[in-house]
N, C-alpha and C positions, 0 to 999 in steps of 0.2 A: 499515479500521484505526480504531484507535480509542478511549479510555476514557473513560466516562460520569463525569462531577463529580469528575473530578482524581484517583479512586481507583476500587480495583475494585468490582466490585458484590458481592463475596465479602464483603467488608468489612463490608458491611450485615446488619444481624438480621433473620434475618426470621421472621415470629411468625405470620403467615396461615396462608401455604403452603408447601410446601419447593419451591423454584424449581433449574431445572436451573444446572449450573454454569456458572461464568463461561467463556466461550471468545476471551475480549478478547485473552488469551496466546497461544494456538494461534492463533486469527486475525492477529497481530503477527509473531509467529515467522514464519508461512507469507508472509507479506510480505515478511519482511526476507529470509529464504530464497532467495525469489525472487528477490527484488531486487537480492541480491548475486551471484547466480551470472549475471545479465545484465550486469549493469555493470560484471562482472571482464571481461567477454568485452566490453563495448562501450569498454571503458580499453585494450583490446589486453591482457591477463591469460592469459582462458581461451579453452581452445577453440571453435570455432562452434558453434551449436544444441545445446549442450550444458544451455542453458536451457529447449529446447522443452518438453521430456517435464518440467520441472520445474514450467512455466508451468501445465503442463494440470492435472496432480494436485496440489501443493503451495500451489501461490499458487492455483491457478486452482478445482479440487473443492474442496479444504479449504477455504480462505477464503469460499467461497459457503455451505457448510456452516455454517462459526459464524457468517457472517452471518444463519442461519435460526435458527443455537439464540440468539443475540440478541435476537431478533424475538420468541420464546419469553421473554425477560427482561423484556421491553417496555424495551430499550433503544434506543432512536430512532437516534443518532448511530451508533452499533461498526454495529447492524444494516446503518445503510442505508451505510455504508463499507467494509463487508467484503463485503457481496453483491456491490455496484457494483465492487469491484477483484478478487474473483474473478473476474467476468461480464468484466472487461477479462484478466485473462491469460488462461482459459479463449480468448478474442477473437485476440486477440493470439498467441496459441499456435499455434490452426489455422489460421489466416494464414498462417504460416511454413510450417505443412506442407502446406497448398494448393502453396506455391510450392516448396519441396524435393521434393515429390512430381508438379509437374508437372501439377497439377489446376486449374488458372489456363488458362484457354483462352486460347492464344496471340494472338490479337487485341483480349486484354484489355489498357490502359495502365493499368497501376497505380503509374506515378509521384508521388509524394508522397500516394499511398496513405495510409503509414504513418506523415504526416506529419499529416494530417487526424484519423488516428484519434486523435493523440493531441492534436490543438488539444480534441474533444469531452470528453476527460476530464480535460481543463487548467481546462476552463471548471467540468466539477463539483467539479475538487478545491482550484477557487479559493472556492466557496462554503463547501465543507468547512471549507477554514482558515480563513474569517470565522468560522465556527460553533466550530471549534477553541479561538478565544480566550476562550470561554463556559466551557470545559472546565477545561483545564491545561496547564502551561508546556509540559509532553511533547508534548502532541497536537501545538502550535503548531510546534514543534520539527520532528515527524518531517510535516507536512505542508506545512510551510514550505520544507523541502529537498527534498521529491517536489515542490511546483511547481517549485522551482527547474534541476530535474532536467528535466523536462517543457520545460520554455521553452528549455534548451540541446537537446534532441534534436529538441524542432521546428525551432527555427532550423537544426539540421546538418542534416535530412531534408530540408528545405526547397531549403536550397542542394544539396544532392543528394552531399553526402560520405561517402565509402564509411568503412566499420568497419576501421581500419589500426593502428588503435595509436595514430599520427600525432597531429600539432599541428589540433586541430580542435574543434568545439560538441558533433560527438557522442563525440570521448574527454572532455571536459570533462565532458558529461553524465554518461557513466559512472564520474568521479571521484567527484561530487556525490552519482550514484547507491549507490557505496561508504561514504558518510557517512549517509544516508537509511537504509539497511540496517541500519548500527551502532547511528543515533538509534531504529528499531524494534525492533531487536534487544532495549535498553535497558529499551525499553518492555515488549516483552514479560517480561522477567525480574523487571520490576518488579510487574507484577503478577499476577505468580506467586506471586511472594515472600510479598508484602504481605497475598497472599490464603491464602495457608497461616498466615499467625503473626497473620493477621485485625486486622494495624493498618499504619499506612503508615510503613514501615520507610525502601523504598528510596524517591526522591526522583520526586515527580511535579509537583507545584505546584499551585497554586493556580488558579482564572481570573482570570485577567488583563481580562477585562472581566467584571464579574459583573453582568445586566439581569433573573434571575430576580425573579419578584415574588415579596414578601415572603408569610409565610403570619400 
């Protein structure tokens, strides 16, 4: 997830070479996608595993995808945010069907498992939002509410509380995670928009710390 200097990169003129198109939107969208159809179901919402097959294509290919055509922009931050959280549902994904499907050899403990996995990408998406606040108010926003999300579903995985609906860290998480959805949702619309009428219409912000050196 992600956008480079508070706006899209569509926004920019470019006069060298014609560079592929912005995939900051599609990369956003396919997050929020995700993200939502997990957290309806970890809120007590939706059905079970009705996120898997979402994880793997949606969040999971797609997202690793525009993480590549990023890479293509020489966008440093979408790039290495979009590969890194496809690479986690893609993860994440087949996980689940290891264990729906019975492919976990039974002598395996995989107790807090999935609570580990996610301390690992707590720790990259705490630097992310360091890096966020260099960006724009949005980044800070929808990555501020995914660690927030992240830290309620460790603590639920941790203590070992089942997906009920119930009074709990991981229905909390799933709330948090319904807000996180909406904040990339936002995002991705926004620069979709912004990049079609090539000015910044809908609202992104500013960086909130700005340490670029001057030119």
């Amino acid at each position: 997830m992600g956008i480079e200097d508070g706006v899209s990169d569509d926004i920019r003129v470019v006069t060298e070479k014609s560079l592929p198109a912005d995939a900051s939107a599609f990369g956003l969208g396919a997050f929020a996608g995700t993200m939502f159809i997990l957290s309806s179901y970890l809120a007590g919402w939706a059905p079970d595993v009705t996120w898997v097959t979402v994880a793997l294509f949606y969040g999971g290919l797609g997202q690793f995808v525009a993480g590549m055509w990023q890479y293509k922009r020489n966008c440093v931050f979408s790039s290495t945010s979009f590969s890194t959280y496809g690479c986690f549902w893609l993860s994440l994904g087949l996980f689940y069907c290891f264990k729906l499907w019975g492919w976990m050899p039974r002598d395996y403990d995989v107790s807090g498992a999935e609570a580990w996995f996610l301390v690992a990408f707590l720790l990259f998406n705490t630097y992310m939002l360091a890096a966020a606040f260099t960006l724009s108010v949005v980044n800070v926003v929808v990555f501020g509410l995914y660690e927030l999300t992240l830290v309620l579903l460790i603590i639920g995985d941790f203590k070992g509380q089942p997906v009920d609906g119930g009074a709990s860290w991981i229905t909390a998480g799933g709330y948090v995670g319904v807000f996180t959805s909406v904040a990339a949702w936002y995002a991705s619309f926004a620069v979709l928009f912004n990049g079609m009428v090539n000015r910044e219409i809908m609202y992104l912000g500013k960086p909130l710390i700005n340490i670029k050196k001057e030119e």
